[in-house]
CHARMM-style PDB file with segment names, atoms N, HN, CA, C and O in Angstrom:
ATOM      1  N   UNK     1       4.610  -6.612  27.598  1.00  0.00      PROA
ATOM      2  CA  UNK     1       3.209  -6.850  27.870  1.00  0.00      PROA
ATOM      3  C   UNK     1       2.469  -7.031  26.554  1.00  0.00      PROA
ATOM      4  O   UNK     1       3.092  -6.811  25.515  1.00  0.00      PROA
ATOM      5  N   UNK     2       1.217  -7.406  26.504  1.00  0.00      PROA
ATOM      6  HN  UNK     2       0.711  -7.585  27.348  1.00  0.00      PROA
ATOM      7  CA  UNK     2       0.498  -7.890  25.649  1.00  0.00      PROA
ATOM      8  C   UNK     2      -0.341  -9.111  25.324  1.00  0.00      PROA
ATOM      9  O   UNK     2      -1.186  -9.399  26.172  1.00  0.00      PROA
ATOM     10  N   UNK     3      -0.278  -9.704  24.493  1.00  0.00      PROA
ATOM     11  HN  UNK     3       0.408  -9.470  23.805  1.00  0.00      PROA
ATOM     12  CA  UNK     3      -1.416 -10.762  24.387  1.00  0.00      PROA
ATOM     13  C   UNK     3      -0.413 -11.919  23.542  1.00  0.00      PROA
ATOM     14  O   UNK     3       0.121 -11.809  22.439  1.00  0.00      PROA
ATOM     15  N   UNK     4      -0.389 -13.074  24.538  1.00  0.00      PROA
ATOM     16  HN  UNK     4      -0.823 -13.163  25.434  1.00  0.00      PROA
ATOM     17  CA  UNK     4       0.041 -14.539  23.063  1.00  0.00      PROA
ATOM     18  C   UNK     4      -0.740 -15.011  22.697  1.00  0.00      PROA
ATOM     19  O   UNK     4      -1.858 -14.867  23.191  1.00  0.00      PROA
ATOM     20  N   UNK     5      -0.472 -15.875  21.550  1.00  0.00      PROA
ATOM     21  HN  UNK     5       0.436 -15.991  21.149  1.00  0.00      PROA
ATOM     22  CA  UNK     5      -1.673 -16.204  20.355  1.00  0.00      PROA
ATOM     23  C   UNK     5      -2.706 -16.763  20.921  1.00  0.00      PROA
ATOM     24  O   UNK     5      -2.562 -17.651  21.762  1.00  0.00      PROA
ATOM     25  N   UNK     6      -3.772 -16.363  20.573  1.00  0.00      PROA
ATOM     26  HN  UNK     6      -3.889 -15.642  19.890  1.00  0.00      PROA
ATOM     27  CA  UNK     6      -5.013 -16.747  20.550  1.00  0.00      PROA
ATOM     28  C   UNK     6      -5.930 -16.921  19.727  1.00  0.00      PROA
ATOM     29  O   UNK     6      -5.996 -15.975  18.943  1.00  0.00      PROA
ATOM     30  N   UNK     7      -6.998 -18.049  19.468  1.00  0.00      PROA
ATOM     31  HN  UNK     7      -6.945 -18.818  20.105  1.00  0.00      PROA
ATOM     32  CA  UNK     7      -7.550 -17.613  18.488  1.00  0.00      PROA
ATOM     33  C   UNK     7      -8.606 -16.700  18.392  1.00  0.00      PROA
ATOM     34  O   UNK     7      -9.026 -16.126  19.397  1.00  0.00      PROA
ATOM     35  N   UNK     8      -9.220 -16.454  16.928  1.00  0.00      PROA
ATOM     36  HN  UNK     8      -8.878 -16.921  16.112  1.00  0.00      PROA
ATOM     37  CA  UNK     8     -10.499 -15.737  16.809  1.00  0.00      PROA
ATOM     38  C   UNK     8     -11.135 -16.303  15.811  1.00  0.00      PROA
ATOM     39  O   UNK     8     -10.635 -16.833  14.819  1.00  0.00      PROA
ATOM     40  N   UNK     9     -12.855 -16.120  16.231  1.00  0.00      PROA
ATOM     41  HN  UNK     9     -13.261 -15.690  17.037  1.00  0.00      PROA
ATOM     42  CA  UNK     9     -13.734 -16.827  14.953  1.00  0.00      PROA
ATOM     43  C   UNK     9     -14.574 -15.767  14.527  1.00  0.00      PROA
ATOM     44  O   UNK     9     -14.680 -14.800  15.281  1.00  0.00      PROA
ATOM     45  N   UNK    10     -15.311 -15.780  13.235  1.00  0.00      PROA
ATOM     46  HN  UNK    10     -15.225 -16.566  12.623  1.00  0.00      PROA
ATOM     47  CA  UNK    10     -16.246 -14.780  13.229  1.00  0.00      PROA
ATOM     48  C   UNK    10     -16.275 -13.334  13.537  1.00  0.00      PROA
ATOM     49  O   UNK    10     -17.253 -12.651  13.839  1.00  0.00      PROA
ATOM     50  N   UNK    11     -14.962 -12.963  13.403  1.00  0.00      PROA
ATOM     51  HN  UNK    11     -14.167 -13.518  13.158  1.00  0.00      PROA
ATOM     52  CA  UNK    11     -15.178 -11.230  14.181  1.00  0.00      PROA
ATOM     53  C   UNK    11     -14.439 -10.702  13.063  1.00  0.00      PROA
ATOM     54  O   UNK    11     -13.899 -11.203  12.078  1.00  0.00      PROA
ATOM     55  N   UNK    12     -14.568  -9.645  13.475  1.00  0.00      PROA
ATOM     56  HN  UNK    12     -15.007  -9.238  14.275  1.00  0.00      PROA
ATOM     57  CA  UNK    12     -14.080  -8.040  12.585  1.00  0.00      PROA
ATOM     58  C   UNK    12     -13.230  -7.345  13.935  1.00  0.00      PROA
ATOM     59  O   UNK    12     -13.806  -6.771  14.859  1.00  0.00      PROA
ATOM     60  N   UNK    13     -11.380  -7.574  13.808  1.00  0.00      PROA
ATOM     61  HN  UNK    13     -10.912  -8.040  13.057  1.00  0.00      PROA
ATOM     62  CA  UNK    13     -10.734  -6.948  15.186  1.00  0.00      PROA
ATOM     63  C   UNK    13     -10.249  -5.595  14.588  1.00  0.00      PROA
ATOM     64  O   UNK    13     -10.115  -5.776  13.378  1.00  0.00      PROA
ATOM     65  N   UNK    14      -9.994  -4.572  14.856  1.00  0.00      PROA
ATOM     66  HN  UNK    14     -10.103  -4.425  15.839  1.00  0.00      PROA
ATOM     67  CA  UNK    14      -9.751  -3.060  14.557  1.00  0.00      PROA
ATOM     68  C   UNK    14      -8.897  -2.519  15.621  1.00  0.00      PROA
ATOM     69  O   UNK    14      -9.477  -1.951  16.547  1.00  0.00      PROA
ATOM     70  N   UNK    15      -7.537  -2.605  15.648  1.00  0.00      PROA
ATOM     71  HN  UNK    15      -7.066  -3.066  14.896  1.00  0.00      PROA
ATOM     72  CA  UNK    15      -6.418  -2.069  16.710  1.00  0.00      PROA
ATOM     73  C   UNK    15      -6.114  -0.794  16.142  1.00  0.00      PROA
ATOM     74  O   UNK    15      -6.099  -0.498  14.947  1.00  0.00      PROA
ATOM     75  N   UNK    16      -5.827   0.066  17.325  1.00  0.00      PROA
ATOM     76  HN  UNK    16      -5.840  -0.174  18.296  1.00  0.00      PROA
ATOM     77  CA  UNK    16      -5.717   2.012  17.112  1.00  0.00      PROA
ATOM     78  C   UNK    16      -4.790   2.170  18.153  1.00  0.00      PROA
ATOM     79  O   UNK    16      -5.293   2.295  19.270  1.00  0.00      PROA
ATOM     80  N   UNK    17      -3.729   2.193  18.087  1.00  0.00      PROA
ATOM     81  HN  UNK    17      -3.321   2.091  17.180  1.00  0.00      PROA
ATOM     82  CA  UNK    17      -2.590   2.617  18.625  1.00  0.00      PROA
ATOM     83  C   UNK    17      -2.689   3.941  18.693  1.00  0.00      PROA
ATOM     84  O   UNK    17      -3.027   4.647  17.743  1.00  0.00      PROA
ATOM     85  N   UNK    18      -2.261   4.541  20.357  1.00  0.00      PROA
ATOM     86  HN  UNK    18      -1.986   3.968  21.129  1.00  0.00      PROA
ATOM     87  CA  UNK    18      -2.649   6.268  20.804  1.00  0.00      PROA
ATOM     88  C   UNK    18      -1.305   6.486  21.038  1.00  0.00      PROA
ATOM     89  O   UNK    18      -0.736   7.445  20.517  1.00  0.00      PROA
ATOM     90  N   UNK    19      -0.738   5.714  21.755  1.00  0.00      PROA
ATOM     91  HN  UNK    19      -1.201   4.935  22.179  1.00  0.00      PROA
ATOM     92  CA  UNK    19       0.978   6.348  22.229  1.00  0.00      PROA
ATOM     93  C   UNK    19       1.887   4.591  22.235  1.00  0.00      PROA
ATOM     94  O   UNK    19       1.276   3.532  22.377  1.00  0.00      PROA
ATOM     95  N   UNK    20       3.475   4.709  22.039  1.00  0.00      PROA
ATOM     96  HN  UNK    20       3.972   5.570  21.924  1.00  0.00      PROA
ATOM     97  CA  UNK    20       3.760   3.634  21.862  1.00  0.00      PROA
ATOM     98  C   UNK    20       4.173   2.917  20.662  1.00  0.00      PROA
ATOM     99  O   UNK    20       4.396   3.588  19.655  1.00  0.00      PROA
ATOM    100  N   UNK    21       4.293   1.777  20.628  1.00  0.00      PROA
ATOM    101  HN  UNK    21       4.111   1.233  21.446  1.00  0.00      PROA
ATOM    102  CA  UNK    21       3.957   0.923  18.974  1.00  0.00      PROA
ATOM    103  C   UNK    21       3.554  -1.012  19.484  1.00  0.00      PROA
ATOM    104  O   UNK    21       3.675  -1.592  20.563  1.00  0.00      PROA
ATOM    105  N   UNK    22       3.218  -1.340  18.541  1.00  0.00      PROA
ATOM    106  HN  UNK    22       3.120  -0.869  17.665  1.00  0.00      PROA
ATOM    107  CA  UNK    22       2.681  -2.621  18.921  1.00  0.00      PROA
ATOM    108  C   UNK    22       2.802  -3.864  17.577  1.00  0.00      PROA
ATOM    109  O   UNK    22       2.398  -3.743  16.420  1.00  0.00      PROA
ATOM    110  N   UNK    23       3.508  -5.055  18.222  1.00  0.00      PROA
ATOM    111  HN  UNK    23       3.836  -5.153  19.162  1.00  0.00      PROA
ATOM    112  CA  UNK    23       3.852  -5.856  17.124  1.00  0.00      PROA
ATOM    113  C   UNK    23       2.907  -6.683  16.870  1.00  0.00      PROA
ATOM    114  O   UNK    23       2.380  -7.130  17.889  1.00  0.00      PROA
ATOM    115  N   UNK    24       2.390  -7.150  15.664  1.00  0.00      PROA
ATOM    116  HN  UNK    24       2.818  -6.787  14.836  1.00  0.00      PROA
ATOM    117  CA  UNK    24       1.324  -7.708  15.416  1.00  0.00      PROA
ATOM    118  C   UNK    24       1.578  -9.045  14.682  1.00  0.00      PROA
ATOM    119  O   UNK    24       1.818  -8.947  13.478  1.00  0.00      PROA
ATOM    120  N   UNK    25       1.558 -10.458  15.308  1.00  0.00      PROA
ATOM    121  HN  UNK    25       1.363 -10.538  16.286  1.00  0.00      PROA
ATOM    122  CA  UNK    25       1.994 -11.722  14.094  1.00  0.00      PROA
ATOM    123  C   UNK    25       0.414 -12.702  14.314  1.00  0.00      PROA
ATOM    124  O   UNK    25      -0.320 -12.931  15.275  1.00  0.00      PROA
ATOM    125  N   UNK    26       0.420 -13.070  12.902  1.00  0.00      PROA
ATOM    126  HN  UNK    26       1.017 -12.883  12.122  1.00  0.00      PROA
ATOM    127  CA  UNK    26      -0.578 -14.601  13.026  1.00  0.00      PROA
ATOM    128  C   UNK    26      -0.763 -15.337  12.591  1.00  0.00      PROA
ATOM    129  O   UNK    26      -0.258 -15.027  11.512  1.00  0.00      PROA
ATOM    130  N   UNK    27      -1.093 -16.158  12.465  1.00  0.00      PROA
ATOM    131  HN  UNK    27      -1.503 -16.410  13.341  1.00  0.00      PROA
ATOM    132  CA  UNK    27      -1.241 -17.189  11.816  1.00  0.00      PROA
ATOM    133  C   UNK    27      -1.136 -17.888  10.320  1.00  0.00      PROA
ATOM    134  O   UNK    27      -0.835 -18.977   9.833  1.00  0.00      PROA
ATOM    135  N   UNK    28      -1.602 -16.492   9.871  1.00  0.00      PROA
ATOM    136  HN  UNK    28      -1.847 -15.607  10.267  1.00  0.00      PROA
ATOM    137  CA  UNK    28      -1.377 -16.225   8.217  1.00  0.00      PROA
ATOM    138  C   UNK    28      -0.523 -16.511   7.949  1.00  0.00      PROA
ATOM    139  O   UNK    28      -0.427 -17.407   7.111  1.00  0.00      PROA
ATOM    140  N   UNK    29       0.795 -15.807   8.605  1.00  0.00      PROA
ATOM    141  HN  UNK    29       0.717 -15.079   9.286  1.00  0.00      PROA
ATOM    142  CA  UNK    29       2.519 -15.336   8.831  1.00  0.00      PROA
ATOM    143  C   UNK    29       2.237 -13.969   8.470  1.00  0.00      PROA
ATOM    144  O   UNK    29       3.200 -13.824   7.717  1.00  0.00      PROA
ATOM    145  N   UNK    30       1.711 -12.982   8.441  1.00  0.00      PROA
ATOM    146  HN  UNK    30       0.929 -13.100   9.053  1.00  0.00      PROA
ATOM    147  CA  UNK    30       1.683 -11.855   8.161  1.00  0.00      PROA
ATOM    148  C   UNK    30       2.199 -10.998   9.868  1.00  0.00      PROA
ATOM    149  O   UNK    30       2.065 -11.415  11.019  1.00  0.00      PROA
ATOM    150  N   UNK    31       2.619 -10.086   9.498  1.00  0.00      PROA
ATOM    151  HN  UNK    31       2.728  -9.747   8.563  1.00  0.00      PROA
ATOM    152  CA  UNK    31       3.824  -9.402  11.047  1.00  0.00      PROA
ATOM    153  C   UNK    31       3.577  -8.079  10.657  1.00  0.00      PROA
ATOM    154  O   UNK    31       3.183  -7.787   9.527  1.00  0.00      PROA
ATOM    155  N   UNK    32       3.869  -6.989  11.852  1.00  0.00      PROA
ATOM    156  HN  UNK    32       4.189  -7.225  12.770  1.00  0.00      PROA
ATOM    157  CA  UNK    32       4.279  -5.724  11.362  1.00  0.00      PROA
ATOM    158  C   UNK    32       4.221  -5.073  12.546  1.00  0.00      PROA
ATOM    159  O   UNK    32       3.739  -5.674  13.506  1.00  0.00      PROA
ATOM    160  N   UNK    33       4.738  -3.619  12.711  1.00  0.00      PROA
ATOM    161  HN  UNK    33       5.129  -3.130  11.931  1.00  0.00      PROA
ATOM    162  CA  UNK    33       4.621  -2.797  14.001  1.00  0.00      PROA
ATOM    163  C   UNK    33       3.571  -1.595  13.351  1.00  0.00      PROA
ATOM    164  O   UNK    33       3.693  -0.958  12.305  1.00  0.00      PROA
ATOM    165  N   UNK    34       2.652  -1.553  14.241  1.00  0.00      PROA
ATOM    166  HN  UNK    34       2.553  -2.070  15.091  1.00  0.00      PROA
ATOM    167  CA  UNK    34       1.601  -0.231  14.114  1.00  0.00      PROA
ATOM    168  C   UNK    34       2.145   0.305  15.126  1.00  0.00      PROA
ATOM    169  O   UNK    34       2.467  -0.256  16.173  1.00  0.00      PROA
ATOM    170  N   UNK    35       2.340   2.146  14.648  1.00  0.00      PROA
ATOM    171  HN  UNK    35       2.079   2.601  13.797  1.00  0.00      PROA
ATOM    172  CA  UNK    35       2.506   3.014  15.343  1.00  0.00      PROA
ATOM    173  C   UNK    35       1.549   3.967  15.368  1.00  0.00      PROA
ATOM    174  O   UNK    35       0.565   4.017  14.630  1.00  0.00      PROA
ATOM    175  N   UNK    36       1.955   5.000  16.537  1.00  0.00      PROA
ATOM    176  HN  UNK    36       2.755   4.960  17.137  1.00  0.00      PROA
ATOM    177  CA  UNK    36       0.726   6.423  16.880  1.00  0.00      PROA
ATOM    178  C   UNK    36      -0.220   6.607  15.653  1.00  0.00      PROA
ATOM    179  O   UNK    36       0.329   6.802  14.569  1.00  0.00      PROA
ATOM    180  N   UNK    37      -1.227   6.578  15.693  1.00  0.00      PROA
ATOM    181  HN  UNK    37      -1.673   6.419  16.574  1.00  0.00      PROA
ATOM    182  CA  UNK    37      -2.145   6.982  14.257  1.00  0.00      PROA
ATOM    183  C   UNK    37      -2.303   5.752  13.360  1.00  0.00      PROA
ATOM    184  O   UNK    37      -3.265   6.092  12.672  1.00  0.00      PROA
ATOM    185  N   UNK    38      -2.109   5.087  13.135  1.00  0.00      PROA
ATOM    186  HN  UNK    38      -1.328   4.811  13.694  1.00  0.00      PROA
ATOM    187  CA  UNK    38      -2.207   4.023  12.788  1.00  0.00      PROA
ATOM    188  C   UNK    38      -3.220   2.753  12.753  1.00  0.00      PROA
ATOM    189  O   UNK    38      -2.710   1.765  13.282  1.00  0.00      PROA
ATOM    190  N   UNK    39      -4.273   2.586  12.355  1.00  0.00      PROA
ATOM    191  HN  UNK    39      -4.687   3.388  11.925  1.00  0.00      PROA
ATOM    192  CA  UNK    39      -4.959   1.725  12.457  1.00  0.00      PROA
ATOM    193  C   UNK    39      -4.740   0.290  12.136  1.00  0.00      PROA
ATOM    194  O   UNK    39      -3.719   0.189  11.455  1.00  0.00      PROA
ATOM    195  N   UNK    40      -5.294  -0.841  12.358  1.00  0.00      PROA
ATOM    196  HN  UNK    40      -6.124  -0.759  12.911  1.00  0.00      PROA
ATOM    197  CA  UNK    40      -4.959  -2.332  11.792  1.00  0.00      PROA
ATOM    198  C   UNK    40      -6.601  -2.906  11.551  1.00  0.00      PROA
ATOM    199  O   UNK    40      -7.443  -2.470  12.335  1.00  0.00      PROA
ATOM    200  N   UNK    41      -6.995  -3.775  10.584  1.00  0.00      PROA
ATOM    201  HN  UNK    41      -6.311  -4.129   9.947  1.00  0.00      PROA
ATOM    202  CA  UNK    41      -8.837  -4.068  10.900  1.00  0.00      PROA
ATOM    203  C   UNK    41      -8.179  -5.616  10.351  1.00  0.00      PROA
ATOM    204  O   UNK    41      -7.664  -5.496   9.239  1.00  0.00      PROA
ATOM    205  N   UNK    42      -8.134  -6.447  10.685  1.00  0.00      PROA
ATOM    206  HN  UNK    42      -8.552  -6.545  11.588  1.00  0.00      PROA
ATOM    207  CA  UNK    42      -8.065  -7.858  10.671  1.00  0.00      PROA
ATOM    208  C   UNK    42      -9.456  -8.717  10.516  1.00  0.00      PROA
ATOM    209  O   UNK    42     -10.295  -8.354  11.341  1.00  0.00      PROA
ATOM    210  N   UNK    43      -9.759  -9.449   9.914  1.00  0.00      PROA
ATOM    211  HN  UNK    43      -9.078  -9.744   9.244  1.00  0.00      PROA
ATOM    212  CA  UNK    43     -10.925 -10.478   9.540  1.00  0.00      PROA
ATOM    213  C   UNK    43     -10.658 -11.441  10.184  1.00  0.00      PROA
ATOM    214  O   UNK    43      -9.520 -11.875  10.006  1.00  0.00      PROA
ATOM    215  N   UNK    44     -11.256 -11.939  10.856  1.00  0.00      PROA
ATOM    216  HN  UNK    44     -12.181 -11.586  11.001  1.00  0.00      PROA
ATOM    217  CA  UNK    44     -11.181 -13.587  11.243  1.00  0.00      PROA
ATOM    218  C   UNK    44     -12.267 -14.538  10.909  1.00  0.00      PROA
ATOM    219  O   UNK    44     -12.440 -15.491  11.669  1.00  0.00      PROA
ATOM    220  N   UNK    45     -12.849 -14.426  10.101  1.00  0.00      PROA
ATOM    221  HN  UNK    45     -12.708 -13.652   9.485  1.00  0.00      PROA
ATOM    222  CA  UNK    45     -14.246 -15.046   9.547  1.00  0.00      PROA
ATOM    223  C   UNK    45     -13.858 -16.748   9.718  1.00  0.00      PROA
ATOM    224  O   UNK    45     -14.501 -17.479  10.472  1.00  0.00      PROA
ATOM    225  N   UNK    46     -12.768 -17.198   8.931  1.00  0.00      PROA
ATOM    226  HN  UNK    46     -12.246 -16.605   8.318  1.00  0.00      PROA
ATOM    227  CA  UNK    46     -12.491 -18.703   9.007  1.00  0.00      PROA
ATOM    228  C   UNK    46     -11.825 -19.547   9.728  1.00  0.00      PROA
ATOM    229  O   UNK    46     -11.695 -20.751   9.508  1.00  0.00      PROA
ATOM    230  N   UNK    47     -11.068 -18.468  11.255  1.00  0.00      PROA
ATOM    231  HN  UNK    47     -11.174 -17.490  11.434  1.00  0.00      PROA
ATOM    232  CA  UNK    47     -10.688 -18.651  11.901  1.00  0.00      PROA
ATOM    233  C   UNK    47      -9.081 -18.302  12.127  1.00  0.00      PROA
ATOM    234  O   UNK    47      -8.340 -18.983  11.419  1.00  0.00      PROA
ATOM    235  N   UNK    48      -8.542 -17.517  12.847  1.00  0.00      PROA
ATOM    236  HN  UNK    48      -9.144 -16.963  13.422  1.00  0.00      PROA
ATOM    237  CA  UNK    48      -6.843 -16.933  12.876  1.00  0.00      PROA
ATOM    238  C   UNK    48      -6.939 -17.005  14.423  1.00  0.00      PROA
ATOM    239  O   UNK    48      -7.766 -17.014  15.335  1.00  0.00      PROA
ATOM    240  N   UNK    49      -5.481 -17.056  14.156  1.00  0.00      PROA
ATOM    241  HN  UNK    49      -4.809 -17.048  13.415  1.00  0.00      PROA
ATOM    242  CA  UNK    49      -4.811 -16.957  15.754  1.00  0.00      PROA
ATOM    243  C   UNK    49      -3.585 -15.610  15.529  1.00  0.00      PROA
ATOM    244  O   UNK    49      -2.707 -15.654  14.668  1.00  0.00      PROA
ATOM    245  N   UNK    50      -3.783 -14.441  16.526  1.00  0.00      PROA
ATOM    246  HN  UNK    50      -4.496 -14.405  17.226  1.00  0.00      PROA
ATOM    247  CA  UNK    50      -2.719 -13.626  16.861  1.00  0.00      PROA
ATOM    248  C   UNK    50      -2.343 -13.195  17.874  1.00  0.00      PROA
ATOM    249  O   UNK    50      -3.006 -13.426  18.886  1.00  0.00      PROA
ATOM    250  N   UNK    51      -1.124 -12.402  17.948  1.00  0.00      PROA
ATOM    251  HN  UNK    51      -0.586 -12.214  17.126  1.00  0.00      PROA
ATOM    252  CA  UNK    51      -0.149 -11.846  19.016  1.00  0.00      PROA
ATOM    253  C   UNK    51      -0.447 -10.742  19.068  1.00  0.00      PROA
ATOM    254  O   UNK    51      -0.884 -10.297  18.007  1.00  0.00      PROA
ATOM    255  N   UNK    52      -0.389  -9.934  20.045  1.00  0.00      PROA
ATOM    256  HN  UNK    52      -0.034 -10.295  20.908  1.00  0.00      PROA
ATOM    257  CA  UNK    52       0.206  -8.415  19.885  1.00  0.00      PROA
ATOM    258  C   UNK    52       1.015  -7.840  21.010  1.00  0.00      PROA
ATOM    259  O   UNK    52       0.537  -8.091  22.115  1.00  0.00      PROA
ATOM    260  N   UNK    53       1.885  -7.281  21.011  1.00  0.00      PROA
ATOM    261  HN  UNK    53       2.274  -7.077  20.113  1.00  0.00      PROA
ATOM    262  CA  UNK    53       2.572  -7.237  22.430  1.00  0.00      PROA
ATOM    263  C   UNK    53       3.086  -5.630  21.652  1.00  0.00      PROA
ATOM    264  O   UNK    53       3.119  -5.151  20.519  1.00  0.00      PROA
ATOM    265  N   UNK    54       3.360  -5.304  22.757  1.00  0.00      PROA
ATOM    266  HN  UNK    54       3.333  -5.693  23.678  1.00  0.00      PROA
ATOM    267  CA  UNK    54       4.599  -4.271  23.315  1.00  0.00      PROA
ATOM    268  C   UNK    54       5.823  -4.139  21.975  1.00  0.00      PROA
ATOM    269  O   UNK    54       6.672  -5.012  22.158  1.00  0.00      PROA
ATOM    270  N   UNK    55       6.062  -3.479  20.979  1.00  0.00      PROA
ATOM    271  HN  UNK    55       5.372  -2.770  20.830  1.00  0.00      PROA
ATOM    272  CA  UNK    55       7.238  -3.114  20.573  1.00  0.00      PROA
ATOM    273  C   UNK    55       8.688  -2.774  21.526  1.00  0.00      PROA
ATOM    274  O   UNK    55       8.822  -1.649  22.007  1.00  0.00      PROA
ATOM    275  N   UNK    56       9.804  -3.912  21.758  1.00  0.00      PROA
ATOM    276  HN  UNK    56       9.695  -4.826  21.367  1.00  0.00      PROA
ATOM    277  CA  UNK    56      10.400  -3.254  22.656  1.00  0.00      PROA
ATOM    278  C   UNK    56      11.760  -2.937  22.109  1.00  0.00      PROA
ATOM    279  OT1 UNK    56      12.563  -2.295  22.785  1.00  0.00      PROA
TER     280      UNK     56
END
């Protein structure tokens, strides 16, 4: 479960993982898994497209 790429304009996104882990790719090519405690704050000011799904 989760989200395929989409884009974003203009925002400030901030992912907080509570239980679980979650894979994160975009457009940049930048990737990674956030786990429990873990925060992510992503910029999209000029425009990105990302994923996030389910670590499985």
């Amino acid at each position: 479960m989760g989200f395929e790429a989409h884009p974003h304009r203009d925002m400030e996104i901030v992912t907080w993982v509570l239980d679980g882990s979650l894979v994160h790719r975009d457009s940049q090519g930048d990737s990674g898994v956030i786990h429990p405690g873990l925060a992510q704050r992503m910029s999209a000011g000029t425009g990105i497209q990302h994923s996030e799904k389910n670590d499985s």
